[in-house]
N, C-alpha and C positions, 0 to 999 in steps of 0.2 A: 637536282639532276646534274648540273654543271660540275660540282664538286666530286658525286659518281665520274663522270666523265674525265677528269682532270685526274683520278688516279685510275683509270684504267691505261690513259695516257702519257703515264708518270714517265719519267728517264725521256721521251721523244718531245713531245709538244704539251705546253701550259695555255689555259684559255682564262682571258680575263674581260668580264662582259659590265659593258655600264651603259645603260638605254641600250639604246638602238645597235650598237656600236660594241663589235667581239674582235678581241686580241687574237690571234694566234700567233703565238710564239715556239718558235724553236726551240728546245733544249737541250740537246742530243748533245753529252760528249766530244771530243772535244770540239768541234768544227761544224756540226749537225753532217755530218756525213750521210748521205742517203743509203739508206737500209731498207729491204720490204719491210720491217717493224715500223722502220718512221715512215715510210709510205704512206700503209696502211692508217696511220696515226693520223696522219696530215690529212688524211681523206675524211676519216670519221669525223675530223674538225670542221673541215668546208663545210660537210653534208650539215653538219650541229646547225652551222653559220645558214646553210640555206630553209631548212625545214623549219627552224624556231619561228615565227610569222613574228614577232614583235623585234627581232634581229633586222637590220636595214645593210650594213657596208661592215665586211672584214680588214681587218689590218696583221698583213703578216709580217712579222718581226723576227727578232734571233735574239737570243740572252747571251750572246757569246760576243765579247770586242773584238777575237780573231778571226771570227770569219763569218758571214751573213747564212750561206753552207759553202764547203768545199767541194761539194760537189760528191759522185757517186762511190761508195763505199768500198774499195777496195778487197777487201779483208772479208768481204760476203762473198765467197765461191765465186768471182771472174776471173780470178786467177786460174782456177782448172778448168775454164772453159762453162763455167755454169752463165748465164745473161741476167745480172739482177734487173737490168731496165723491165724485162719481157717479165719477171713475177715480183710486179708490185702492187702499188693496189688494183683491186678488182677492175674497177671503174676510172677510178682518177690515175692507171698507170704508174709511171715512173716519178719519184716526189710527191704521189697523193692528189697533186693535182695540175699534172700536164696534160690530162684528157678528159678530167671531169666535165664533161660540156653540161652532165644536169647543176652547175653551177652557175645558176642565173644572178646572185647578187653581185656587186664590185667588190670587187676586191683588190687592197691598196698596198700595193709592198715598200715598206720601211726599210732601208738595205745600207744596214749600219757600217758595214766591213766587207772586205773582197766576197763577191759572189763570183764563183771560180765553177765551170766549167756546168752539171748540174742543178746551181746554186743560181747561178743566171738563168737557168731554161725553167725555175720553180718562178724568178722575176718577172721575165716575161710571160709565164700562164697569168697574173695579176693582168688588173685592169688599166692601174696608174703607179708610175714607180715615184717613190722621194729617193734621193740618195745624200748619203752624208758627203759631205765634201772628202772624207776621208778613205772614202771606201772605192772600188774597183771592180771592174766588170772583166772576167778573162775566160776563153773556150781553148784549154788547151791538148783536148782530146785527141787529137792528129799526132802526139808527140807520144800518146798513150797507146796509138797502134788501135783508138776507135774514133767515132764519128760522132757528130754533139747533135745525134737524132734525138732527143727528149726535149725536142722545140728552140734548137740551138738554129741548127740549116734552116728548121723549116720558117719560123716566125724572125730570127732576128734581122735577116734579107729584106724582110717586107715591114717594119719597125725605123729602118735607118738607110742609107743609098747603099744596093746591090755591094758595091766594091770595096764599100768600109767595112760590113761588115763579113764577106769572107777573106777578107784579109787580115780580120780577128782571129778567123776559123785558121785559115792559112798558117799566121808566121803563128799564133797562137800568144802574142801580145796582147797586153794588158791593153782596158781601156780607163782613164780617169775620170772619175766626177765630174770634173770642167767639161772632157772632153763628149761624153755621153749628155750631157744637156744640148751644149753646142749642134751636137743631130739630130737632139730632138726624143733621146729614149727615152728621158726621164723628166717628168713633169715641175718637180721642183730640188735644188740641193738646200742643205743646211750642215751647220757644222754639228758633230756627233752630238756633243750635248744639247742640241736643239731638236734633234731631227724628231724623238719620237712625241715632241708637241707639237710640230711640222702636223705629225701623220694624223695625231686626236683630232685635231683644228679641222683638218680636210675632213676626215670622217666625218665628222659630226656636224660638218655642211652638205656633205652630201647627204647625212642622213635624212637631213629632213626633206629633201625632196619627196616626189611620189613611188611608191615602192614598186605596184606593175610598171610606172611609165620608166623607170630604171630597168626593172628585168627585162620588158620589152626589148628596149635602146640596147642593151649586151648580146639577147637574141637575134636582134636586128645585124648589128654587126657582123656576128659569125653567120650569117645566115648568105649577107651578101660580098662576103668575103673572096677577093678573086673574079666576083663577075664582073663582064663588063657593064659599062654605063646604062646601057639600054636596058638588059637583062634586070640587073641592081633598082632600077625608077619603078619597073613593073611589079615591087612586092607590094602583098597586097594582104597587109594583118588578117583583115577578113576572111580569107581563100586558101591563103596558104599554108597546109598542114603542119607543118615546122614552125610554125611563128605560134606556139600556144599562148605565150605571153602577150604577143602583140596584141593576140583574138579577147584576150582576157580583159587588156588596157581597155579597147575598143567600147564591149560592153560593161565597164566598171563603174561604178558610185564616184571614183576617185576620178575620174576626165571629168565629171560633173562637176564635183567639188572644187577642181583648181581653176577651170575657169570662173565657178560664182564665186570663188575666193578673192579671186582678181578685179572679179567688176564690182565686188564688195570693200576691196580694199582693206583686205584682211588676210591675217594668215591660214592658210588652207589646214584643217583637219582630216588628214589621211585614214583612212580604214585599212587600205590594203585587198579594197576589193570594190 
């Protein structure tokens, strides 16, 4: 199925799976330039990444040294006024997966080379960013005569302090490796030729965790995203119709399992249910 998959996928995104643990990589000429083709591309990958049940944690990548993406594809109808952000994929909108919310697994971004405008807003839909020491974060939309709405304004404000980052958006400056750990966006750096055993190492720790008490904890997240304190303490797995995961965790095999695994002093055998 996966090899199906990889060439219907051909020219956009390459998927490479070992256990638990699925690649998605970029390969879009030169830049991965966002196109509704690679959109749609990037989507059908997530979704692969969420429905496979023996898949745990994605890792997205880029096969290109020059650039992680460049960001949104010029050369596809915006120039006469067409909106490629507004047709791209179905579901996961603009880069495939800046709105896919039915993506409940984590998902880890590898960001070998400038992610530039787009390219950062595909970074932050991920769950935990690595960055190479070499690489670059920039929004320089506002120069382009549009706006870095495909989760530029909206997430990178609430990721890093209000003022740094739209004074990204603002003068439309680069940010560095150093600099983006220093606030806190990016969870670990590595120099390029390290980074993507950086990324395997992390996955393949997270993977072993519990797979609802992950989907839950990402559920959870966007769930109490923006509320206040009080509102946020009252979720309630049980009750609350948007928490399916959490309702899932609650009655699963696997809360069993990791606590008698613990008071057993052994390592927990996960179902997935």
């Amino acid at each position: 199925m996966l090899d199906d998959l990889n060439r219907e996928l051909e020219g956009f995104v390459h998927l490479k799976r070992e256990a638990e643990v699925l690649e998605i990589r970029m390969v879009k000429p030169k830049v991965n330039a966002i196109c509704r083709r690679f959109s749609r591309a990037m989507e059908r990958a997530a979704l692969y990444l969420q429905h496979e049940p023996e898949l745990r944690v994605g890792i997205l990548s880029s096969g290109n040294d020059k650039a992680f993406s460049a960001g949104m594809d010029f050369l596809e109808g915006t120039l006469e006024g067409e909106g490629a952000r507004e047709a791209g994929a179905r579901e996961g909108g603009f880069g495939g997966i800046t709105t896919l919310w039915s993506l409940k697994k984590p998902l880890i971004a590898a960001i070998n080379a400038p992610a530039i405008g787009g390219g950062l807003e595909l970074a932050l839909s991920c769950d935990l960013l690595l960055m190479a020491d070499e690489a670059s974060f920039q929004l320089p939309e506002l120069a382009r005569g549009l706006l870095p709405d495909g989760g530029g304004l909206q997430r990178l404000p609430r990721r890093i302090p209000f003022h740094v980052a739209t004074a990204m958006i603002w003068t439309g400056e680069p940010m560095t490796a150093a600099e983006a750990r220093h606030w806190g966006l990016v969870y670990r750096t590595a120099p390029r030729a390290e980074l993507m055993d950086l990324a395997w190492a992390v996955a393949r720790k997270i993977g072993r965790g519990a797979p609802l008490a992950q989907q839950a904890f990402k559920e959870s997240l966007r769930f109490v995203d923006a509320m206040p304190d009080r509102e946020a303490m009252a979720m309630r797995g049980d009750s609350d119709a948007d928490l399916v995961n959490f309702r899932r965790m609650l009655a699963s095999q696997d809360m069993i399992e990791g606590q008698r695994a613990f008071l057993e002093k052994r390592e927990p055998r996960w179902q997935g249910r």
